[in-house]
C-alpha positions in Angstrom: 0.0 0.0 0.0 1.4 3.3 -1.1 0.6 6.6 1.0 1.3 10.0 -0.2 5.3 10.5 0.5 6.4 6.7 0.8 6.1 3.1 -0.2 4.8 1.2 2.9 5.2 -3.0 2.9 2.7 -5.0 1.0 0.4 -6.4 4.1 -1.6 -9.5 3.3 -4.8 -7.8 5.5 -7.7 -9.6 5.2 -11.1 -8.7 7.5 -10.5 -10.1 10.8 -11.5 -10.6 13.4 -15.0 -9.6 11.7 -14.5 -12.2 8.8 -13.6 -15.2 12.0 -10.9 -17.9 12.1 -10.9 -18.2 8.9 -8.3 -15.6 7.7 -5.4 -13.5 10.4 -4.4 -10.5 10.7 -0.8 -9.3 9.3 2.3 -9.6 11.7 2.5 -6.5 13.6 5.8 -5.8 13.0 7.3 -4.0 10.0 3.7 -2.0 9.7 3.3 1.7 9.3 2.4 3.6 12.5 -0.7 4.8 10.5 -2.2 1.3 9.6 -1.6 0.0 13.4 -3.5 2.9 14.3 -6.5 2.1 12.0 -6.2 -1.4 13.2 -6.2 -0.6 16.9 -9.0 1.9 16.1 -11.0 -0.4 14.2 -10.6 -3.4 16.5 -12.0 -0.9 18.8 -15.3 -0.5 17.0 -15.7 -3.9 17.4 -15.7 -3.7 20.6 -18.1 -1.2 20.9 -20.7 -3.3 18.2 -20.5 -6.2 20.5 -21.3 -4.3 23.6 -23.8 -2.3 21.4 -22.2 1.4 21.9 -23.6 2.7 18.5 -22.5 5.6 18.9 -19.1 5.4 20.0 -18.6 3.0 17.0 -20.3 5.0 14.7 -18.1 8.0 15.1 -14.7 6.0 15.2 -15.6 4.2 12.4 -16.2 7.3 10.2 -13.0 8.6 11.3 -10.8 6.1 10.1 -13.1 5.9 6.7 -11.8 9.9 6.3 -8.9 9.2 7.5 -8.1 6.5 4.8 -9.6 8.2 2.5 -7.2 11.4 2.8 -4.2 8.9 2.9 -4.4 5.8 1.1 -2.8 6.7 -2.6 -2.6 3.3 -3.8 -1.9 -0.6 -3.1 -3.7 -4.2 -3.4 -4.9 -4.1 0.1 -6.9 -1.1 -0.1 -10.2 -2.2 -0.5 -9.7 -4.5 2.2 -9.0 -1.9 4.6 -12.0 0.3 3.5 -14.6 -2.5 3.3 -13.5 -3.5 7.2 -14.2 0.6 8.1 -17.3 1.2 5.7 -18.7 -2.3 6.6 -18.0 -1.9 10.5 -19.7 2.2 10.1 -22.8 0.5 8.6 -23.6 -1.7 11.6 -23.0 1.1 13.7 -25.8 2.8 11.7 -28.1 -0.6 12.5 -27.5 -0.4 15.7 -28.5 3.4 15.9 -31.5 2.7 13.6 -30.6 4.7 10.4 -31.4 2.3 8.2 -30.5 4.4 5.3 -27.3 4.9 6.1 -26.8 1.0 7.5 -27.9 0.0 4.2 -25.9 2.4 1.9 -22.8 1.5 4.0 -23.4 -2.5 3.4 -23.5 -2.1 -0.1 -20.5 0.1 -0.2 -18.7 -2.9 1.6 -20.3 -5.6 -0.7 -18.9 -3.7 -4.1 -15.8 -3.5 -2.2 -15.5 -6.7 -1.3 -18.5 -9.1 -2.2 -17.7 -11.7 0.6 -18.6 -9.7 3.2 -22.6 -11.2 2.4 -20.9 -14.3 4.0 -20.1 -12.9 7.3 -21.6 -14.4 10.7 -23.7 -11.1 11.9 -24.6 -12.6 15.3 -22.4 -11.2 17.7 -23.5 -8.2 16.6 -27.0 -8.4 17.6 -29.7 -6.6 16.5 -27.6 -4.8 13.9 -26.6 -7.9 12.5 -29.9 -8.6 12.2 -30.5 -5.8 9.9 -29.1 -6.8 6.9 -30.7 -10.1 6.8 -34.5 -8.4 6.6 -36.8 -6.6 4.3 -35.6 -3.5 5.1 -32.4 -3.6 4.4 -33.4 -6.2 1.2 -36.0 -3.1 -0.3 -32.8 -0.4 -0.5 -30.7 -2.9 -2.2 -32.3 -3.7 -5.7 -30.3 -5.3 -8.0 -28.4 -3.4 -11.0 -29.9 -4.4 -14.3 -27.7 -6.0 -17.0 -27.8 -3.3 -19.6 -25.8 0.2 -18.8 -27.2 3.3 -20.2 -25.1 6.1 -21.0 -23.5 8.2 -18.1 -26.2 10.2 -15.7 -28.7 8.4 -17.2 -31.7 6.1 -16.4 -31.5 2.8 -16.7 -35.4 2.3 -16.9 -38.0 2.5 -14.0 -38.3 -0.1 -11.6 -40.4 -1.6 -9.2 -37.1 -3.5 -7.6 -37.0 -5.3 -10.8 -35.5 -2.5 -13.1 -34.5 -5.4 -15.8 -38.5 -4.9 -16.8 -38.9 -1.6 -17.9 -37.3 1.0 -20.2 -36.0 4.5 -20.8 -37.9 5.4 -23.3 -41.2 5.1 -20.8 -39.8 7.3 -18.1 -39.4 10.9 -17.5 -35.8 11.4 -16.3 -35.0 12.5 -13.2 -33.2 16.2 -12.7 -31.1 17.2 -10.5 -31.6 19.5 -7.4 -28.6 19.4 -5.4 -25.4 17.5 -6.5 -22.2 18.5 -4.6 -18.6 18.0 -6.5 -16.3 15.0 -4.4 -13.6 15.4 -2.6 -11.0 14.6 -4.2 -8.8 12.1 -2.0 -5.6 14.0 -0.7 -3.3 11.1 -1.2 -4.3 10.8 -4.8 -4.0 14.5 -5.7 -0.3 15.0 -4.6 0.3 11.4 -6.3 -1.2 13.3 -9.7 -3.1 9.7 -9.6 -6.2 10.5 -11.6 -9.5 8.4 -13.1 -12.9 8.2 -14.6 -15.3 6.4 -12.2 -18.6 5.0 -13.0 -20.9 4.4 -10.5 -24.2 3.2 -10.4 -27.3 3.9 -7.5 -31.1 3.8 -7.6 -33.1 7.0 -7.1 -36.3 6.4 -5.4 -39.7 8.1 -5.4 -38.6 10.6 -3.2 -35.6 11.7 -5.5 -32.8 10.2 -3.4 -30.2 7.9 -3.9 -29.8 4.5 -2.8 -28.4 1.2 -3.4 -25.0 2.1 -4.7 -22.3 -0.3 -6.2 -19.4 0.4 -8.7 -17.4 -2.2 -10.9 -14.7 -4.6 -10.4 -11.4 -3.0 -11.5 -12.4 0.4 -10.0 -10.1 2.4 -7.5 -11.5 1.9 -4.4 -10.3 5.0 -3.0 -12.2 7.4 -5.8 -15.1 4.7 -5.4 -15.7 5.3 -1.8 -15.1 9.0 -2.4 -17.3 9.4 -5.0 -20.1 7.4 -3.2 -19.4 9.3 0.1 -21.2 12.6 -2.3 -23.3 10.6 -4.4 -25.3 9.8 -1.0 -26.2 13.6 -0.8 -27.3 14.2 -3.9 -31.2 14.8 -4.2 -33.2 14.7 -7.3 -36.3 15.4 -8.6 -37.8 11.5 -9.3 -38.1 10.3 -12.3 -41.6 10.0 -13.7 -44.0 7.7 -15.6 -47.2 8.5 -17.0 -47.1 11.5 -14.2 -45.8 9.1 -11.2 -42.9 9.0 -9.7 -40.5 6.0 -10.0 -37.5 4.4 -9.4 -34.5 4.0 -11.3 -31.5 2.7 -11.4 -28.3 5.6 -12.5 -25.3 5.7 -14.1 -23.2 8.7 -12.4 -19.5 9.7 -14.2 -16.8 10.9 -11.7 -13.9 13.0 -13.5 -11.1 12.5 -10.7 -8.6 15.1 -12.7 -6.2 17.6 -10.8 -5.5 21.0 -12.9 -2.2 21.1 -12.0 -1.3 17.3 -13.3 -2.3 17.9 -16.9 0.6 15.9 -17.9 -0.5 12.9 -15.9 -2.3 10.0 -17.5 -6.3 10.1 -16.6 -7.3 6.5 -16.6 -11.3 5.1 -17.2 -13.4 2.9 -15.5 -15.1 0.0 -16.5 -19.0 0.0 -17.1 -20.5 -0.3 -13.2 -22.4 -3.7 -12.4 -23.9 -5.1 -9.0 -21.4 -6.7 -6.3 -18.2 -5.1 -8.3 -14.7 -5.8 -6.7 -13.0 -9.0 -5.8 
């Protein structure tokens, strides 16, 4: 994993303790101070899930999802690290009862790293108990197969957008869209990119269910998706009513003063992206 100013040792991290005996964590020794400090930290949130100190873990989980964010620049391991935080901040939000949030978070982690679905939620109580109901299931519809051109519909839906088309649907405009922030680590690295994602846009004109493609930076994914979950809309409409649909959104990652550097593209998004 690179960060900003140095190359840090390759560390074989996988999502333990909250993936079980079945993987370890890295030797300690030989890490960069940051990335024992996320560890310590996140270890921590566990702690508090188990206890059920929502709020505690909620806010120490964000952290360290900002804090990688701001400092990750590049490396094999980074989606690992940021599907631990993001998934770890979304049982937080169970736990709290912001299912919105829970659920936005979850999917995050899935496109980041699809085996978290396996995971054994119990010792995490009612929070773990979330993502295994309805209402996590109704803000997590499943992408269709066909990709529409960026910031475009992909067809209304009723969770089963595979059924309808574009050409029935009014599309949906948009009210507020705030510009990312583009990840500190990555701007002084000149490290620049294209990113697709893809979210649904419910009746209400807000986004849910978002997911990006394997073979997409995980870094600009996550920062991307950290906006994207602001962004309001006027809902798309058909035959006067509002809908959902599924959305293609294009993120230009590009720093002025790197005009030299190469800017890379993204591949088409699709559900449960990363590996």
């Amino acid at each position: 994993m690179r960060f900003a100013a140095r190359v840090l040792p390759l560390v074989a991290l996988a999502l333990t303790p909250f993936l079980g005996a079945a993987a370890a964590y890295p030797q300690s020794r030989g890490l960069d101070p940051r990335l024992e400090a996320w560890r310590s930290t996140l270890d921590g949130v566990e702690d508090h899930l188990r206890a059920g100190r929502w709020k505690p873990a909620r806010r120490d989980a964000d952290r360290i999802v900002m804090s990688m964010l701001s400092q990750i620049q590049s490396g094999p391991d980074s989606a690992n690290w940021l599907a631990r935080a993001v998934a770890l901040r979304a049982l937080a939000e169970a736990g709290l009862g912001n299912a919105d949030a829970a659920a936005w978070d979850w999917n995050v982690a899935l496109s980041l790293r699809p085996r978290v679905a396996a995971l054994d939620l119990t010792p995490y109580g009612v929070a773990g108990e979330f993502f295994h109901g309805e209402d996590f299931r109704k803000r997590s519809i499943p992408a269709p197969d066909n990709v529409a051109g960026e910031d475009e519909p992909r067809g209304a839906t009723n969770q089963d957008p595979e059924k309808e088309t574009v050409s029935q649907v009014t599309p949906p405009e948009k009210v507020r869209a705030p510009k990312p922030n583009y990840p500190l680590a990555k701007n002084l690295g000149c490290i620049q990119q294209l990113v697709l994602v893809s979210v649904a846009i419910d009746r209400e004109g807000r986004t849910f269910s978002p997911r990006f493609a394997a073979g997409t930076d995980p870094v600009f994914a996550v920062a991307a998706l950290e906006t994207v979950r602001r962004w309001k809309f006027k809902p798309a409409r058909r035959d006067g009513e509002p809908v959902v649909v599924d959305y293609v959104i294009t993120m230009n990652f590009r720093a002025p003063r790197c005009a030299w550097a190469p800017l890379t593209g993204s591949p088409g998004p699709r559900s449960r992206g990363g590996g």
